[in-house]
C-alpha positions as CSV (number, residue, x, y, z in Angstrom):
1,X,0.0,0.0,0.0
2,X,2.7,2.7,0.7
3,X,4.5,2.1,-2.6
4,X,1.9,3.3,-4.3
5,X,1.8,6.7,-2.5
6,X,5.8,6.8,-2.8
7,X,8.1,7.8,-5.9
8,X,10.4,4.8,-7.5
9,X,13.4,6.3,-5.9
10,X,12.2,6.0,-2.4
11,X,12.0,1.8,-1.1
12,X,9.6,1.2,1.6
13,X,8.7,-2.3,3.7
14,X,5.9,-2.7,5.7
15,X,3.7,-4.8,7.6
16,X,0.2,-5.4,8.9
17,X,1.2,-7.5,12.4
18,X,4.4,-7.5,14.4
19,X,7.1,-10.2,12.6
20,X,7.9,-12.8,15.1
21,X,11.4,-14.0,13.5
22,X,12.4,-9.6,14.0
23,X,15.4,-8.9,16.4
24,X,17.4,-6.3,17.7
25,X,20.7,-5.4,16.9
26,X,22.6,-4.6,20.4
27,X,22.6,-1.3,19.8
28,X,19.1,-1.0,19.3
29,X,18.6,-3.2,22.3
30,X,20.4,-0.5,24.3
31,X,18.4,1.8,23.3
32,X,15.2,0.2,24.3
33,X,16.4,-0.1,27.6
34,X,14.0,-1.1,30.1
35,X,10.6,-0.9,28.0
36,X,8.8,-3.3,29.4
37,X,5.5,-2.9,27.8
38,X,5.3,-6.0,25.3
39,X,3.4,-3.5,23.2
40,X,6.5,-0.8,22.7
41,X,8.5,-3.7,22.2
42,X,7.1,-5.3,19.6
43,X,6.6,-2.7,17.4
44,X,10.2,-1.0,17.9
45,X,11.2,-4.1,16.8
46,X,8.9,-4.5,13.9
47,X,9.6,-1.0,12.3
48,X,13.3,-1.7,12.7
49,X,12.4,-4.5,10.4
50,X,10.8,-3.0,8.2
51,X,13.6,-0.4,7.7
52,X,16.1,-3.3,6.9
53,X,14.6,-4.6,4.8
54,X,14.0,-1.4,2.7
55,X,17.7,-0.6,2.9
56,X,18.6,-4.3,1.6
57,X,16.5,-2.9,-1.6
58,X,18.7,0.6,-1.7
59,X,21.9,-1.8,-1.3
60,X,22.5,-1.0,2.3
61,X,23.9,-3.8,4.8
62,X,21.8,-4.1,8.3
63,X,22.7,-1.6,10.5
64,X,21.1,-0.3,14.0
65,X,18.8,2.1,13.0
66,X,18.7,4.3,16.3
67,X,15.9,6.7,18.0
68,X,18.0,10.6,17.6
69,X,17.0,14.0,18.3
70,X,13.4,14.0,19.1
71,X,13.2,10.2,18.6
72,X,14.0,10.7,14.5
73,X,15.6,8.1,13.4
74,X,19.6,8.1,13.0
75,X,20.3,6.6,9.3
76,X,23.7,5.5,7.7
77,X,25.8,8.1,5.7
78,X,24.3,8.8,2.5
79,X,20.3,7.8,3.6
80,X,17.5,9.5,4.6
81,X,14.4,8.0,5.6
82,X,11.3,7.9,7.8
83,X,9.5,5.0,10.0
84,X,6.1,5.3,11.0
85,X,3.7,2.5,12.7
86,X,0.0,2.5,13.9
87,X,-2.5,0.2,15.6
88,X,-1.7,-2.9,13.1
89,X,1.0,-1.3,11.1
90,X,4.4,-0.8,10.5
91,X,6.6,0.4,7.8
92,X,9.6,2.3,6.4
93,X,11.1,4.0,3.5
94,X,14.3,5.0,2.9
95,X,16.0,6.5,0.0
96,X,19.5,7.4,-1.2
97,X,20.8,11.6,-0.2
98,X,22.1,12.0,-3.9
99,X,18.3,11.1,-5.2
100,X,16.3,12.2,-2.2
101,X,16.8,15.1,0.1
102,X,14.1,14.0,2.7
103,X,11.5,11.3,2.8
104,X,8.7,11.4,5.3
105,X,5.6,9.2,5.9
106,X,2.8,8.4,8.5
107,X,0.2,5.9,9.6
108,X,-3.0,7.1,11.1
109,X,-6.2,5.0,12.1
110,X,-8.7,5.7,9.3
111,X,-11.1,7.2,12.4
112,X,-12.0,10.7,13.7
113,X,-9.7,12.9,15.9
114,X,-10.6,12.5,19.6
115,X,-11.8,15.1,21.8
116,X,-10.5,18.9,20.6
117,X,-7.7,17.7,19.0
118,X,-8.9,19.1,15.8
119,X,-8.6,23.1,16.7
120,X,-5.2,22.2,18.6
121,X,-3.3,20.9,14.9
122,X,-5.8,23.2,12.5
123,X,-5.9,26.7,10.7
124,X,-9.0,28.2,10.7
125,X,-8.6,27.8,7.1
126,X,-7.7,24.2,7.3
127,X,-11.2,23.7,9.4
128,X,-12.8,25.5,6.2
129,X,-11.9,23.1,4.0
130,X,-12.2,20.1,6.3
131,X,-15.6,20.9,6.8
132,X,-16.4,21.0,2.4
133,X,-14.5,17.5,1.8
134,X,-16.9,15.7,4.6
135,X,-19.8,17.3,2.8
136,X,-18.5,16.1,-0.6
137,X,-16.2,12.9,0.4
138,X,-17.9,11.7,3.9
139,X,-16.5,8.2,3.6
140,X,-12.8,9.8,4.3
141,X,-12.2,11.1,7.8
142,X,-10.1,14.4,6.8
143,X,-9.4,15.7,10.2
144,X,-7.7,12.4,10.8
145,X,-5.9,12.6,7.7
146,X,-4.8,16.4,8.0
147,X,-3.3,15.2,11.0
148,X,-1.4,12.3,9.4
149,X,-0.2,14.6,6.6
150,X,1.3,17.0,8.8
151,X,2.9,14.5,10.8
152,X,4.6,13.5,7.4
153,X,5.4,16.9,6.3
154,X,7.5,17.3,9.9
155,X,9.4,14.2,9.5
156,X,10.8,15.1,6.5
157,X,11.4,19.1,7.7
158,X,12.8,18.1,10.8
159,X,16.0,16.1,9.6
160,X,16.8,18.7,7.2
161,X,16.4,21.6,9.6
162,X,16.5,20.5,13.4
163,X,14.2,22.7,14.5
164,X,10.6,22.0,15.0
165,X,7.9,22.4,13.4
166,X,4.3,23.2,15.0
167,X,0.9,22.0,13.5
168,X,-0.4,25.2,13.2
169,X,2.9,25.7,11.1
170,X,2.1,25.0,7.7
171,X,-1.8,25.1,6.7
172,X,-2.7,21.8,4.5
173,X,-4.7,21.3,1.3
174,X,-5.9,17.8,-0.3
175,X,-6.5,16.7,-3.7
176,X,-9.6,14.6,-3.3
177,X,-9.4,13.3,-6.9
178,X,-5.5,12.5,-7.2
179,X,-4.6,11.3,-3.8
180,X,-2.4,14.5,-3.7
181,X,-2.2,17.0,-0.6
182,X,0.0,20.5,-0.6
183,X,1.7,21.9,2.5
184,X,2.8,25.5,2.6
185,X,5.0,26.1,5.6
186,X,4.7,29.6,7.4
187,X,7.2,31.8,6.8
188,X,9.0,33.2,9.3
189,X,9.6,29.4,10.9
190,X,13.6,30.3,11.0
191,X,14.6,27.4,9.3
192,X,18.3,27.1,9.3
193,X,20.1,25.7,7.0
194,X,17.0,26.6,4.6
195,X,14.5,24.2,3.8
196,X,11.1,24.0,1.2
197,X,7.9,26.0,2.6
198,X,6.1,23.8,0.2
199,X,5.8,20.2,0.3
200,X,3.5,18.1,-2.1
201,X,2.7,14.7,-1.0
202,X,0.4,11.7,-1.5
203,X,-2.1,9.9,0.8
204,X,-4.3,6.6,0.7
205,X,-7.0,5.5,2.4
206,X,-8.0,2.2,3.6
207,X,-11.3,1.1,5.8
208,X,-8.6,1.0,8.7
209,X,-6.0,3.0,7.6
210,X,-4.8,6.5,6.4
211,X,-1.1,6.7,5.0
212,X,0.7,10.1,3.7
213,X,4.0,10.7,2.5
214,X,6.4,13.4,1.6
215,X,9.8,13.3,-0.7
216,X,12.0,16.3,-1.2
217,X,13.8,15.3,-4.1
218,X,17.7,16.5,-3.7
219,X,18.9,19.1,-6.3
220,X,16.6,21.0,-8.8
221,X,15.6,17.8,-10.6
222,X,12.0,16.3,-9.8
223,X,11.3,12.6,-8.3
224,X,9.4,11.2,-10.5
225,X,5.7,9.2,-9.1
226,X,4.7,6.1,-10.4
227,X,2.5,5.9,-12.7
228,X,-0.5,4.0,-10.7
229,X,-0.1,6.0,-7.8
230,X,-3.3,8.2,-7.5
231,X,-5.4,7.6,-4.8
232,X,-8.9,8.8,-4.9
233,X,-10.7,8.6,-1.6
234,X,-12.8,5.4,-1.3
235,X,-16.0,4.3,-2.4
C-alpha cells in the first residue's frame, strides 16, 4: 500500500502485524532499555524490520537504526528515511541523499480525531476546507488525515532543519481526486540551513487506515511518481 503513495526512488517495507522471527541489533537493544511494555517492544522491533529490509533494496547492509533527536531516526551516511507505525502497522522507507533530500511518511487510524484535537493541529482555514471535503467525500475522515499529513510533512522538515515544526505551522490542502495534498509552511519558521515551505505529497485510504507521504527530491531535478499511484478517496 505505501508504494503506491511513494516515488520509485524511495523503497519502503511494511507490515500489517508485528514479525515474530524480527530482532534487535545490540545497539538497538540498548536503546530500548527497560521498555517493558510487550506493546512498545514489539513494534520497535517490527519498524526496525521493516527499515532493513528497505535498505537491503537501496543496497544498504543491516545496520542499528537508532531513535535521535526528538526520537528521528539516525540513518547511515548517505540515507534518509522515515519509520512510522499504527495500531496494526508498521513500515519504512528509505532513499539514497544524492536522489532524495528528505523522505517522510505516517500511519493514522482511518477514524475521527478525539476530543479537541482538531482546533489544537488546525488553521482556521484548514477547518474551512475540512468541513467542504466531509460534505463532498464523507466516507474519508479528513481531520484524521490532516493530521497524518502534517505529521509527514514534519518528518521530513525536521531532519533537514533541526528545529521544530508546530501543527499550526504550515496550513494543508488535499487533492480529493489525485490522492495528492499540498503543504505550505509559514514563513517566518527560521529554518536554518534553509529548507522548502512547500511540500507536495500523497495519501491513501484504507477502511482501517490513512497513510501520507512526503519526498524532497535532492537538487533541482523532480522525483518522478509512479505511474499507478493516484489515490482517490474510497468508495
Amino acid at each position: 500500500m505505501l508504494e503506491l503513495i511513494l516515488p520509485t526512488a524511495v523503497a519502503c517495507a511494511e507490515s500489517f502485524a508485528d514479525v515474530p522471527e524480527s530482532t534487535l541489533l545490540p545497539e538497538e537493544l540498548e536503546a530500548l532499555g527497560t521498555a517493558r511494555h510487550e506493546g512498545r517492544r514489539r513494534e520497535f522491533t517490527t519498524v526496525r524490520h521493516c527499515a532493513r529490509r528497505a535498505l537491503a533494496d537501496i543496497g544498504v547492509p543491516p545496520v542499528p537504526v537508532l531513535p535521535g533527536e526528538r526520537g528521528a531516526p539516525v540513518w547511515p551516511h548517505g540515507v534518509v528515511g522515515s519509520m512510522t507505525h499504527s495500531a496494526g502497522y508498521r513500515a519504512a522507507a528509505v532513499a539514497l541523499s544524492d536522489q532524495v533530500r528528505a523522505v517522510g511518511i505516517d500511519a493514522e487510524p482511518h477514524a475521527a480525531l478525539p476530543g479537541r484535537t482538531l482546533g489544537a493541529v488546525t488553521l482556521p482555514e484548514e477547518r474551512q476546507r475540512l468541513a467542504a471535503l466531509a460534505a463532498d467525500f464523507p466516507q474519508v475522515h479528513w481531520d484524521r488525515l490532516l493530521f497524518c499529513a502534517k505529521e509527514a510533512v514534519y518528518k521530513a522538515w525536521f531532519p533537514m532543519t533541526r528545529r521544530r515544526l508546530g501543527f499550526r505551522d504550515a496550513s494543508v490542502t488535499f487533492d480529493p481526486a489525485g490522492g495528492t495534498f499540498r503543504a505550505a509552511v509559514v514563513e517566518g519558521t527560521g529554518a536554518e540551513p534553509p529548507a522548502p515551505l512547500v511540500y507536495e505529497g500523497r495519501w491513501a485510504a484504507a477502511p482501517h487506515l490513512l497513510l501520507a507521504a512526503v519526498v524532497v527530491p535532492a537538487g533541482p531535478a523532480a522525483v518522478r511518481n509512479r505511474p499507478d499511484c493516484a489515490t482517490p478517496p474510497p468508495s
